[in-house]
Every structure is written in C-alpha cells, then in structure tokens.
Backbone as JSON, one array per atom type, in Angstrom:
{
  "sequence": "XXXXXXXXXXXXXXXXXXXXXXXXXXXXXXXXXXXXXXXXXXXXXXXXXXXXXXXXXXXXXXXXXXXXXXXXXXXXXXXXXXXXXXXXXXXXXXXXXXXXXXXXXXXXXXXXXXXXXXXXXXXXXXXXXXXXXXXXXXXXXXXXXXXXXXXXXXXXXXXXXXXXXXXXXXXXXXXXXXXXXXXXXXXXXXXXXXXXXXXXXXXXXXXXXXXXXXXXXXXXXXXXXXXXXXXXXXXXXX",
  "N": [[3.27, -32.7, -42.45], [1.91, -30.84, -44.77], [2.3, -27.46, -46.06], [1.15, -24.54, -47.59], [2.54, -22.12, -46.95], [4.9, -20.25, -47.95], [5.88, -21.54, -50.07], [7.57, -21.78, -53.48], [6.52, -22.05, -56.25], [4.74, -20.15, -58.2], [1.3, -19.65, -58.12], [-1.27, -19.82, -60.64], [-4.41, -18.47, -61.14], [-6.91, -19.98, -62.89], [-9.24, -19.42, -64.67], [-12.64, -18.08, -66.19], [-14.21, -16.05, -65.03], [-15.6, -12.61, -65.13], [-15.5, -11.66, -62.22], [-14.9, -13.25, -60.13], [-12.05, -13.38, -60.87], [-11.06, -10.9, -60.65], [-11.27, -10.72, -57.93], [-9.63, -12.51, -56.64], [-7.11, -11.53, -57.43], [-7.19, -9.35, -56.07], [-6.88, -10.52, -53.88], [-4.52, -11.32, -52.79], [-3.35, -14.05, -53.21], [-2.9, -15.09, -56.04], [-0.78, -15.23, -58.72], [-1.17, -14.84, -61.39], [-2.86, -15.71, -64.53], [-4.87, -17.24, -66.17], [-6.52, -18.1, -68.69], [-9.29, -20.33, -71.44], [-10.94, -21.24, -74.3], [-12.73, -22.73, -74.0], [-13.32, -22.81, -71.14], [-13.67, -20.1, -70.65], [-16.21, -20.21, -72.47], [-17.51, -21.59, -71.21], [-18.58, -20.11, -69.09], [-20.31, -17.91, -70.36], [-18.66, -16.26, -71.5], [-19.42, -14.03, -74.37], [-18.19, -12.29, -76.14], [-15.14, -12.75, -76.93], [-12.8, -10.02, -77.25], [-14.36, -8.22, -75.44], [-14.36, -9.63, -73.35], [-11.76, -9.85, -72.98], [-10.41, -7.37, -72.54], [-11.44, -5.86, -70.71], [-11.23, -7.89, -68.46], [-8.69, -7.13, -68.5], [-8.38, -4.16, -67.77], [-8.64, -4.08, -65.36], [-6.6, -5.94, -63.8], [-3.59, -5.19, -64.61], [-1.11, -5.86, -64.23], [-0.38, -8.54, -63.29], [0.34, -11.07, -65.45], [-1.17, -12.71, -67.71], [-2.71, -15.18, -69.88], [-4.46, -15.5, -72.76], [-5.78, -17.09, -75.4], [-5.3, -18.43, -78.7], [-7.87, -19.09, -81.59], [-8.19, -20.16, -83.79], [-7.8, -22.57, -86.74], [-5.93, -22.62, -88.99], [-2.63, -22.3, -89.08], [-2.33, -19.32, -90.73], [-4.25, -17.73, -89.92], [-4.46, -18.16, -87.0], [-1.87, -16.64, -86.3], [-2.36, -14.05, -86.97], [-4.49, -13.71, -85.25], [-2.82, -14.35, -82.68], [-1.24, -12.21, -82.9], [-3.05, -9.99, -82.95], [-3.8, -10.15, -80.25], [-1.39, -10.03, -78.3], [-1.46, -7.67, -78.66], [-3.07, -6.26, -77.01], [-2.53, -6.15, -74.4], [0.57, -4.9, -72.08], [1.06, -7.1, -70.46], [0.0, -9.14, -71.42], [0.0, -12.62, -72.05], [0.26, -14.74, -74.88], [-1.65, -17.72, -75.62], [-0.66, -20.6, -77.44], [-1.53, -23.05, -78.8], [0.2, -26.79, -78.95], [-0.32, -28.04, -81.65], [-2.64, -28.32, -84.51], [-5.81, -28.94, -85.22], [-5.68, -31.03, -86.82], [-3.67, -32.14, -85.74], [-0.82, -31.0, -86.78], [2.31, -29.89, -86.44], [2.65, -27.09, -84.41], [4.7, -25.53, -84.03], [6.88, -24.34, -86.02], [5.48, -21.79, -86.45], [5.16, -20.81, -83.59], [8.28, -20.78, -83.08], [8.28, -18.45, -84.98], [6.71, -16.23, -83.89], [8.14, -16.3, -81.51], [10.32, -15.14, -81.9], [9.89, -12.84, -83.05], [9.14, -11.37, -80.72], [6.72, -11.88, -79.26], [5.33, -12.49, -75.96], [5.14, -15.9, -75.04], [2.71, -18.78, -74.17], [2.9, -21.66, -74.3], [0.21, -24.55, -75.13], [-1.62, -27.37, -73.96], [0.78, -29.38, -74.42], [1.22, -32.61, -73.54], [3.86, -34.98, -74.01], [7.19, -35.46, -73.94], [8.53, -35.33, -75.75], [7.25, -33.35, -77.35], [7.64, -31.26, -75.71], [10.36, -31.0, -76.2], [10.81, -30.33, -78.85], [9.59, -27.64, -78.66], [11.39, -26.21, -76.87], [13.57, -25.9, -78.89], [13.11, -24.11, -80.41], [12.47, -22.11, -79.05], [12.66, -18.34, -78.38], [15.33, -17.62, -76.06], [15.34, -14.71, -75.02], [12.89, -13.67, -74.72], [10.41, -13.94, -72.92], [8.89, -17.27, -71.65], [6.35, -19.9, -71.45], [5.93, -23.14, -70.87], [3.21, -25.3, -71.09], [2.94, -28.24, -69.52], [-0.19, -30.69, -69.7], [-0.26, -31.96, -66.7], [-2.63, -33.22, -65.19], [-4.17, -34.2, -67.2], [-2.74, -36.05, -68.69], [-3.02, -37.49, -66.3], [-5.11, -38.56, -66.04], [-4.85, -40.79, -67.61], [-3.93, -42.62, -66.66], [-1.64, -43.16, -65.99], [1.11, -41.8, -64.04], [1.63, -38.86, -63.54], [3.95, -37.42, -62.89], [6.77, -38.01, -63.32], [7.06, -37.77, -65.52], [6.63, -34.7, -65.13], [9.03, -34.13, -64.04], [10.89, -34.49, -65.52], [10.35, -32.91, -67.51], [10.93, -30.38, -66.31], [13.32, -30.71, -66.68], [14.5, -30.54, -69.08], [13.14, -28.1, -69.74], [15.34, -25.93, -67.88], [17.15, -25.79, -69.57], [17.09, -23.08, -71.03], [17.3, -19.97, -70.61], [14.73, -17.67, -69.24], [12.26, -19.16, -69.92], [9.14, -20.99, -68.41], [8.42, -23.68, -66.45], [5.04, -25.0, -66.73], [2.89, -26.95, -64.71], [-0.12, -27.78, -66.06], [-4.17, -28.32, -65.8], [-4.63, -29.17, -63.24], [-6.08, -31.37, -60.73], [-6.52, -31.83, -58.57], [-5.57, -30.59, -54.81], [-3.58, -31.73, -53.91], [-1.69, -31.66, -55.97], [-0.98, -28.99, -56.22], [1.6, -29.15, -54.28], [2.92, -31.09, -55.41], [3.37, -30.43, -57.65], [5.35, -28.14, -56.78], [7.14, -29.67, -55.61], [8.28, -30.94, -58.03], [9.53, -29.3, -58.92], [8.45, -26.91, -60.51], [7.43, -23.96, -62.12], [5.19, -22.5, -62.01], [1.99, -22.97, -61.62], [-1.28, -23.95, -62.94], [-4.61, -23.56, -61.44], [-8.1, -24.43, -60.69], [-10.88, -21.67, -59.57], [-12.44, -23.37, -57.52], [-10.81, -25.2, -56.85], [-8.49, -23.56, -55.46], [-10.64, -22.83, -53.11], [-10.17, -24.46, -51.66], [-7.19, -24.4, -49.93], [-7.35, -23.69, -47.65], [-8.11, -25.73, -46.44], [-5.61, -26.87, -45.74], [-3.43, -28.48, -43.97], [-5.48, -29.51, -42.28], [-6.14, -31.14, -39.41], [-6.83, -34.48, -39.55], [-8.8, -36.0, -38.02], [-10.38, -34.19, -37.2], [-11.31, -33.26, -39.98], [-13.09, -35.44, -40.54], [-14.94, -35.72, -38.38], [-16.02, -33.36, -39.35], [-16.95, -34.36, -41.78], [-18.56, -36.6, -41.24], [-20.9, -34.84, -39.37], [-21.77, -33.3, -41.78], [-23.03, -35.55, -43.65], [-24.66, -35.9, -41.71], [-26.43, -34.01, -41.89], [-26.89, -33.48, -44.42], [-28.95, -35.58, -44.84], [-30.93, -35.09, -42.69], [-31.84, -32.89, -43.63], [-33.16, -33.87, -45.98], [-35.23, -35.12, -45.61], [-34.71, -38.1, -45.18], [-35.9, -41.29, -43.75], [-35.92, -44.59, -42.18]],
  "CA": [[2.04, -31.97, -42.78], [1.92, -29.29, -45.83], [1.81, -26.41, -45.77], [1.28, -23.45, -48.37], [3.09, -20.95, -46.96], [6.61, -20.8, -48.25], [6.11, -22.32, -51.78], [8.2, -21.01, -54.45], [6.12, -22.12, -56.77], [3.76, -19.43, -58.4], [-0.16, -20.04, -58.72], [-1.89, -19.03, -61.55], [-5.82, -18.83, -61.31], [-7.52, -20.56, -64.35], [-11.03, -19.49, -65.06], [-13.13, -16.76, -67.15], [-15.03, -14.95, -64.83], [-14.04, -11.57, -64.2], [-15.63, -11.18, -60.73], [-13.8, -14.24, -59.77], [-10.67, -13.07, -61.08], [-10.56, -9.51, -59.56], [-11.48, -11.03, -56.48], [-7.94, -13.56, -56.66], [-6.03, -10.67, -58.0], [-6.92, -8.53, -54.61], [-6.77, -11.05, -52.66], [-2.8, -12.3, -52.72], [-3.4, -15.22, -53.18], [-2.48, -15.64, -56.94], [0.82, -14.36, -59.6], [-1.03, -14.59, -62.44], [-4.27, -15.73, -64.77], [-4.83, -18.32, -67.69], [-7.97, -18.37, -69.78], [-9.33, -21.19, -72.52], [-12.06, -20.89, -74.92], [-13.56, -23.72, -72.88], [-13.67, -21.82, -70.0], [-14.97, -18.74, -71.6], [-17.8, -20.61, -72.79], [-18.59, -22.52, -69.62], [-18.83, -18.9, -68.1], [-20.85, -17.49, -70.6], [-17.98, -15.2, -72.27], [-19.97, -14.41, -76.18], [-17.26, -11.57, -76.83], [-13.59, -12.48, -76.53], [-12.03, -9.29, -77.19], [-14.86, -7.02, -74.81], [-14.01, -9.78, -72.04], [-10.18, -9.87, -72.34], [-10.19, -5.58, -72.02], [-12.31, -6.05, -69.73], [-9.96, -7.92, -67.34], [-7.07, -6.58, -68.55], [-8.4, -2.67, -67.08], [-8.74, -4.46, -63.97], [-5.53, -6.53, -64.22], [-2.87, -4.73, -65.28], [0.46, -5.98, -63.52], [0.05, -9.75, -63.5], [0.71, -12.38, -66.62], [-2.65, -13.34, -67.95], [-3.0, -15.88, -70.78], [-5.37, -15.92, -73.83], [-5.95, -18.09, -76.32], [-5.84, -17.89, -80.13], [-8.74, -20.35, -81.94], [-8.1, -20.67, -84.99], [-7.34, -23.69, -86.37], [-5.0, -22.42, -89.53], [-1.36, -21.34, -88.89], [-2.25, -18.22, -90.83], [-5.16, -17.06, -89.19], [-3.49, -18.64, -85.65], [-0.42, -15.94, -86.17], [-3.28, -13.04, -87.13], [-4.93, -13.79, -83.57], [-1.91, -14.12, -82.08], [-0.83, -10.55, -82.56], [-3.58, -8.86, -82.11], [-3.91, -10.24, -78.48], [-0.64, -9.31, -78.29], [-1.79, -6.2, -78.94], [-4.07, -6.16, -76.14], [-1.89, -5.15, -72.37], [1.98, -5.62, -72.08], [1.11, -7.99, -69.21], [-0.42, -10.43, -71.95], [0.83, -13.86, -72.98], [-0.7, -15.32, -75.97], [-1.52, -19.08, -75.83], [-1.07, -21.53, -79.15], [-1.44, -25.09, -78.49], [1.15, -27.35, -79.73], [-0.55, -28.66, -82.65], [-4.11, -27.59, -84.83], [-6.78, -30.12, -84.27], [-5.24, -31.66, -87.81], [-2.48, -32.75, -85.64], [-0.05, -30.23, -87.61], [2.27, -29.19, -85.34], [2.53, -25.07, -84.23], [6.41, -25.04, -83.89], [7.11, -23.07, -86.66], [4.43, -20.66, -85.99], [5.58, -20.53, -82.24], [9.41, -19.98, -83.47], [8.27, -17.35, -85.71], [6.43, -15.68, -83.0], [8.43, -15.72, -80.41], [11.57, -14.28, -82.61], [9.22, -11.56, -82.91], [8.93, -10.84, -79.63], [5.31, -12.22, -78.33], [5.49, -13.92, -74.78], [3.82, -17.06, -75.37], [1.93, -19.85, -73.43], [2.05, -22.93, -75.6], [-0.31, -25.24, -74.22], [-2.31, -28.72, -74.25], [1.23, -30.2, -74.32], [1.4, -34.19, -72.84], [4.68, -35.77, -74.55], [8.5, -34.86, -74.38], [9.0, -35.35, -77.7], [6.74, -32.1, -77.82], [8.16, -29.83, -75.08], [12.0, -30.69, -76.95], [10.33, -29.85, -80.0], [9.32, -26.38, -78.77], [12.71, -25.99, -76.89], [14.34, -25.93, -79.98], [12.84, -22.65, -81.17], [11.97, -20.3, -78.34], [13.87, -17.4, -78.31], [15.38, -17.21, -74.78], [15.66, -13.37, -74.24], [11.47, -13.49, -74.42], [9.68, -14.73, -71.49], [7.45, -17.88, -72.49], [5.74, -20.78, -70.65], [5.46, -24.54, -71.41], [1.92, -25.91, -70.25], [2.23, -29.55, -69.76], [-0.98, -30.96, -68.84], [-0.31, -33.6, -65.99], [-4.08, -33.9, -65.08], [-4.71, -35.07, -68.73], [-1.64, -37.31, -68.13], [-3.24, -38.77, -65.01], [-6.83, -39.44, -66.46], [-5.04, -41.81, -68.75], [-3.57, -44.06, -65.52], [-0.21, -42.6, -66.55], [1.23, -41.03, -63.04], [2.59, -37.13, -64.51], [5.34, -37.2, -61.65], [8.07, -38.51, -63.68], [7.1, -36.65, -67.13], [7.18, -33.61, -64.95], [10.5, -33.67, -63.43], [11.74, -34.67, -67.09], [9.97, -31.91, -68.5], [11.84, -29.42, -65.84], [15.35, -30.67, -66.79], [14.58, -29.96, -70.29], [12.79, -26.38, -69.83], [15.74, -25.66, -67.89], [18.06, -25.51, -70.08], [17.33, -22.25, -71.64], [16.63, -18.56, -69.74], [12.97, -16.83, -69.48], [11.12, -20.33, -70.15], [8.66, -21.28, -67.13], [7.25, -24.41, -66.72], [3.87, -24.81, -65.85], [1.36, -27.72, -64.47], [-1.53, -27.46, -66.16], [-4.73, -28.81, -66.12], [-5.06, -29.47, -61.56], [-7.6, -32.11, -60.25], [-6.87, -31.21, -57.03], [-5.06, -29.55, -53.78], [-2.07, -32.24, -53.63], [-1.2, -31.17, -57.59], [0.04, -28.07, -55.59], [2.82, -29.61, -53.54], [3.85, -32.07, -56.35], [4.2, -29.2, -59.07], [6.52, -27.42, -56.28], [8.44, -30.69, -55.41], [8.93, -31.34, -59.0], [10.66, -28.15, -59.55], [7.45, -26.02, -61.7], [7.75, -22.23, -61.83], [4.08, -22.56, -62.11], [0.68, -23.96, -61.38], [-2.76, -23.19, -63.02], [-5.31, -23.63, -60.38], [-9.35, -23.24, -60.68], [-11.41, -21.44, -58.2], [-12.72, -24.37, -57.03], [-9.49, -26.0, -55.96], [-8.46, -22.65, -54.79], [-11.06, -22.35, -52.4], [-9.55, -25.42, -50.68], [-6.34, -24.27, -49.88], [-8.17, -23.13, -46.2], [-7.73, -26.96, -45.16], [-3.85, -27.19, -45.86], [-2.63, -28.79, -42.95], [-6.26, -29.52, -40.88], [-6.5, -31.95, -38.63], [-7.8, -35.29, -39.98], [-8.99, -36.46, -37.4], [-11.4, -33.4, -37.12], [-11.96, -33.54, -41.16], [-13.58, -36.52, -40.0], [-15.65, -35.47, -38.0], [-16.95, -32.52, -40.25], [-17.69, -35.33, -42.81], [-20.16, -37.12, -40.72], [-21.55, -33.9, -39.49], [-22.1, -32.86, -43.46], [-23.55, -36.88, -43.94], [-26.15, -36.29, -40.91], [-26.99, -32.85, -41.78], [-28.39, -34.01, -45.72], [-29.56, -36.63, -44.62], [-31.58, -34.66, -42.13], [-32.24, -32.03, -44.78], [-33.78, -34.7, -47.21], [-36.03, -35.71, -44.66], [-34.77, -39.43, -45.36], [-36.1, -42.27, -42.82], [-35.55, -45.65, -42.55]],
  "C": [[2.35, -30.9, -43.82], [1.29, -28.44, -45.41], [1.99, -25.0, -46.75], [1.78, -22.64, -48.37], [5.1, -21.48, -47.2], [6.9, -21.28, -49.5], [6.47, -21.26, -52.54], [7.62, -20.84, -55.74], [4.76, -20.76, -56.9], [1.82, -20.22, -59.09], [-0.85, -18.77, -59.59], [-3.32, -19.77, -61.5], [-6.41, -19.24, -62.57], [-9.1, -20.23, -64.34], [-11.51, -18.14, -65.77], [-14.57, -16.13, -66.65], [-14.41, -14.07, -64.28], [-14.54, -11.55, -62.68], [-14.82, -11.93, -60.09], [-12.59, -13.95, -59.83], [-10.21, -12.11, -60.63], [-10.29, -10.0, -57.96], [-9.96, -11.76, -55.7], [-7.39, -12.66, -57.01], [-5.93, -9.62, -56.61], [-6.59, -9.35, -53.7], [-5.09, -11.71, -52.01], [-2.33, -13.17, -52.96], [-2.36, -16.13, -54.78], [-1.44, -14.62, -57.47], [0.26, -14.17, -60.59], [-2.72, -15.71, -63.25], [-3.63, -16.82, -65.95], [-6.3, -18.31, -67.87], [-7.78, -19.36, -70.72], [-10.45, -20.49, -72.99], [-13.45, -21.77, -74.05], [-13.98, -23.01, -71.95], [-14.51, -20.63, -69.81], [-16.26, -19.13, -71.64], [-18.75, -20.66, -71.54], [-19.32, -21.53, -68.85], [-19.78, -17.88, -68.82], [-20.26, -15.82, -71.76], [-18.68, -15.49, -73.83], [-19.2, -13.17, -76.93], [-15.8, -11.3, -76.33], [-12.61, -11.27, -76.39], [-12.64, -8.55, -75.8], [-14.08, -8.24, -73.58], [-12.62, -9.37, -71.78], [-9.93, -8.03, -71.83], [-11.15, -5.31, -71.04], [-11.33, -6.06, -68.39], [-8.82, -7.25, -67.4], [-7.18, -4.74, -67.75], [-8.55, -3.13, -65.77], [-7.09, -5.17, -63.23], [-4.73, -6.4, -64.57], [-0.93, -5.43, -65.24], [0.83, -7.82, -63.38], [-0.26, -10.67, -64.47], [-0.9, -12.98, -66.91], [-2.38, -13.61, -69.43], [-4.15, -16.06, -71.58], [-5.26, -16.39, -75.11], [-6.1, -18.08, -77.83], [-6.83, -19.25, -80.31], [-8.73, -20.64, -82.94], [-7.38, -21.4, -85.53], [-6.01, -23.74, -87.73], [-3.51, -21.3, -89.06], [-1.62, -19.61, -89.37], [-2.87, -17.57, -90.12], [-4.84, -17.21, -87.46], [-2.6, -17.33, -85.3], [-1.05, -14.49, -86.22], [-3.63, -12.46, -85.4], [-3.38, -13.34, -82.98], [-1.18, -12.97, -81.78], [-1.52, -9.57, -82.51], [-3.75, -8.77, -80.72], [-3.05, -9.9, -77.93], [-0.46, -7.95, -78.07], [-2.71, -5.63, -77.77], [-3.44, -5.29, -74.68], [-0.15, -5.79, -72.69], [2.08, -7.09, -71.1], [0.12, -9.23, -69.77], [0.14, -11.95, -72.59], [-0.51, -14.88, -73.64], [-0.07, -17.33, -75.93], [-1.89, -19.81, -77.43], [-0.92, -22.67, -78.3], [-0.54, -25.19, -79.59], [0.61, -28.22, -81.28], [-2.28, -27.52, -83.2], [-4.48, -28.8, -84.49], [-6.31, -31.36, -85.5], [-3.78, -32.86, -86.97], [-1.1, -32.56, -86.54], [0.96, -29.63, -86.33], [2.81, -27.62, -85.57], [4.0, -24.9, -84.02], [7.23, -23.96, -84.89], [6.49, -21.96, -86.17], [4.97, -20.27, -84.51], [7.22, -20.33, -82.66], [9.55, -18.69, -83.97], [7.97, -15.86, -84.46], [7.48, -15.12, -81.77], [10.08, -14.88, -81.02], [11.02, -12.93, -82.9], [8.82, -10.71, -81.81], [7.82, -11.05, -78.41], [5.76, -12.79, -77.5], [4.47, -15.18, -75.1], [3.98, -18.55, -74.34], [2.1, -20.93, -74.25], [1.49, -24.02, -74.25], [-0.84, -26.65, -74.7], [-0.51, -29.44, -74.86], [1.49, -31.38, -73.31], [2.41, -34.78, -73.16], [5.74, -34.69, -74.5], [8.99, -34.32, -75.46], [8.52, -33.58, -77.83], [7.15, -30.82, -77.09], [9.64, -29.71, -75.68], [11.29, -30.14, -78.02], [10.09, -27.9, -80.25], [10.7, -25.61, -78.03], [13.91, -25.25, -77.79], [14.59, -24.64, -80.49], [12.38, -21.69, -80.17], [13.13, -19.49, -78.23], [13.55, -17.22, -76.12], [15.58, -15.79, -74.14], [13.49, -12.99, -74.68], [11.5, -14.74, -73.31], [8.73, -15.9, -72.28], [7.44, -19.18, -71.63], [5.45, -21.79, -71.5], [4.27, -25.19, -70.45], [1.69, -27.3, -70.28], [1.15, -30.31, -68.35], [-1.34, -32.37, -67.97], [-1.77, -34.2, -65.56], [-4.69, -34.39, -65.79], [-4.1, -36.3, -68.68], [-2.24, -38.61, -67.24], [-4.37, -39.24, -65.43], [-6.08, -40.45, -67.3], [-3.96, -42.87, -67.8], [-2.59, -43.78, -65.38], [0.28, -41.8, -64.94], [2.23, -39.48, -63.62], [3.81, -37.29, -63.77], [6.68, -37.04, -62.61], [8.56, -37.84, -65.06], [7.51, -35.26, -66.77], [8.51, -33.22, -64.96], [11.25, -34.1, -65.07], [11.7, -33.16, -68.3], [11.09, -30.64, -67.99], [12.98, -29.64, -66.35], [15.35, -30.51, -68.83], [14.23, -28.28, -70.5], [13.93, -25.89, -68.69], [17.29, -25.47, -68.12], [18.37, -24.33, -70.79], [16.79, -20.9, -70.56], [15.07, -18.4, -70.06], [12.14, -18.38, -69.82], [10.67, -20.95, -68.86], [8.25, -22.65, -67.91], [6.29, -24.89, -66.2], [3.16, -26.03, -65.85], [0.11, -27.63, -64.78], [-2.35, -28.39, -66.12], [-5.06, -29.81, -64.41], [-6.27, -30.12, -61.61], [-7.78, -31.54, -59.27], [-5.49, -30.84, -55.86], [-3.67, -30.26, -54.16], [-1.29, -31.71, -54.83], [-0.36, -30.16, -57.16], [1.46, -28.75, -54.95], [3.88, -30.49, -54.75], [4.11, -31.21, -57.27], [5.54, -29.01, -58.02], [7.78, -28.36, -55.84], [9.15, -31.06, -56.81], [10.04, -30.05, -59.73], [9.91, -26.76, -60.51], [7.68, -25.11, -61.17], [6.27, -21.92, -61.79], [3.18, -23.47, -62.24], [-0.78, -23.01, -62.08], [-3.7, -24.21, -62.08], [-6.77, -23.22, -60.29], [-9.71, -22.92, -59.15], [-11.86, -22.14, -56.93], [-11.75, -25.12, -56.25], [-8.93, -25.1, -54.67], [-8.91, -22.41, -53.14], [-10.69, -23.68, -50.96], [-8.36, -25.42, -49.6], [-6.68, -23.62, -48.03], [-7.56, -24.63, -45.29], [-6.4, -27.89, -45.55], [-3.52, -27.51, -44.75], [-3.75, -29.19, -42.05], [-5.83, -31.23, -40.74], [-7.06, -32.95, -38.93], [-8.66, -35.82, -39.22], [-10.9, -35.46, -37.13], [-12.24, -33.08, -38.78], [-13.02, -34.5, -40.94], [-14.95, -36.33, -39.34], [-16.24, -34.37, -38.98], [-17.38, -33.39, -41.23], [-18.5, -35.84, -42.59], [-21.47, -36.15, -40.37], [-22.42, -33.57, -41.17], [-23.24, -34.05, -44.1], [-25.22, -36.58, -43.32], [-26.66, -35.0, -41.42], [-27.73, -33.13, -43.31], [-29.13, -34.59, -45.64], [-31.4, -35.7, -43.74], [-32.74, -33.56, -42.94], [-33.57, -32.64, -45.85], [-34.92, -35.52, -46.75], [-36.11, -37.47, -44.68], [-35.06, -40.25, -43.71], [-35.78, -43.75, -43.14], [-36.8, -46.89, -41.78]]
}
C-alpha cells in the first residue's frame, strides 16, 4: 500500500492562483511553486510582474518558478534577468528551445555562468537534458523539467526516460531533477522510485493525496454511493 509520508521526494505546487498558493505554502504540504504563462492565463493573471510580487510578498522562503515569453534569445535573456531581479527565492524558467525550434543552450549557459538559478523546462528527449548538462554551471542551483506526462500522452511509458534522465542529472552538483507535467496521484510514487528531487503537482491532484492508502474496497463503495446520488439528483427514471 503507499503511502506519502516518508517521501524524499519534494512536491512542488504548479498553478497561478495566489489564494491557492498561500493556502499550500501554510499548509506543509508543499517545498516549492512553478508557474507557466498557460497557467497564468487559465487563472486570469493580465499582469505578470503585479502577480509574481504579489506571491513573492507572500512567499518568501520557498523556490518559485517563472517563466520568460519571449520567443528571441535576446529579449528571452532581458526577461530573464529582470525576474531574476524579482525575490532571491526565484528561479527563472527558459524552455529548451524557442517555438522556431532554436535551441536555448547557449542562452541557458550564459545565464547560468552568471549566476541565475534556472528551471529549464518543456524538456522530453535525452539528447536535450545532455545538451543542457553540458553547460550548467554546477556551483548554481538549477532544475531540469522533463515532462513525463507529455511523454505518456504519446503511448511512450516516461519510466525508463526518467531513470535515464536521473543518471545523467546526477552527474553534476546543485542540478535537481524534476517530473513535470503530473496526470495523476501514482506520478508521485514513480517520480520518488525513479530517483526525482522533484515533482510539480496541480491543486487538483493535490487535493487527492487524502486517499493515499484507502481502502478499495470502501472506494468502491463511495463510487456507487456518488453514481446513486446524481442519478438521484438528475431526477433520472427508467
């Protein structure tokens, strides 16, 4: 039976509301935050900087990730340090490529020889976490985000990419590597069996983590319960 308590693995909450996010930051539950622009949107964020100082006066002490958007290296490396510029407890995310399919490795070498902690993210392929390997400076802290739930929508099982990915990200100090991109609850246990220093996790999954270990037998029964009770609701007859 699993069970959540005891995992070494750190969860990081993924989503862009702040009430949501204060709420996981008091509650114990999480190490640390990740934001997208996606996310932002979905939530209604229409000013990136007021939200991120926003959370960040609320937020001060654990690792929260934001996103540059722009889709040229120059303007990419602009972003990138002003967010930087934002809380010490920020790590700036670049994706591994622009949408040109250019990839950000320079730009992420440059960076992190400069000192930024950085997120690189939306990586799926080896080829691309050796690639960024190559150039992080290991006396900065910085996180590889490969996303096995992208992995798995394409039939592909992540399992095996993960544990490949770990024995490459640890080969150098300060580099985490993180699971991104969770369908659901089990994603937890298999990041921490595969060896991840991290998990991003939305609220939604989150709020699951209650029926770690129930009883199937009694799941079961709350499922039919839940069946007769819409049913009942919907005033359906037969």
């Amino acid at each position: 039976m699993n069970s959540s308590k005891n995992l070494k693995i750190k969860i990081f909450a993924d989503g862009a509301n702040v009430k949501e996010m204060v709420e996981l930051y008091r509650s114990g539950i999480v190490q640390g935050f990740t934001t997208n622009p996606t996310l932002m949107r979905k939530d209604g964020v229409n000013d990136y900087e007021k939200f991120a100082k926003e959370i960040l006066s609320e937020i001060k002490d654990f690792p929260i990730s934001f996103e540059v958007f722009s889709d040229d290296f120059e303007s990419m490396e602009k972003e990138a340090r002003k967010i930087s510029s934002w809380g010490k407890n920020v790590v700036v995310k670049i994706p591994i490529t622009n949408t040109k399919g250019e990839s950000s490795v320079p730009l992420i070498e440059k960076l992190s020889n400069d000192g930024l902690s950085l997120n690189i993210t939306a990586i799926l392929t080896l080829e691309q976490v050796q690639q960024v390997m190559k150039v992080l400076n290991e006396k900065i802290a910085s996180i590889i985000s490969v996303f096995a739930g992208r992995i798995a929508d394409t039939g592909r099982d992540p399992v095996p990419y993960i544990q490949k990915a770990k024995e490459l990200v640890s080969k150098k100090k300060n580099v985490e590597l993180l699971w991104a991109s969770s369908r659901e609850l089990l994603n937890l246990f298999q990041a921490e069996e595969c060896g991840c220093d991290i998990i991003t996790i939305t609220n939604d999954i989150l709020k699951k983590l209650k029926m770690v270990g129930k009883d199937l037998k009694e799941l079961s029964l709350d499922t039919v319960k839940m069946f007769y009770n819409d049913a009942y609701k919907a005033g359906y007859k037969i």
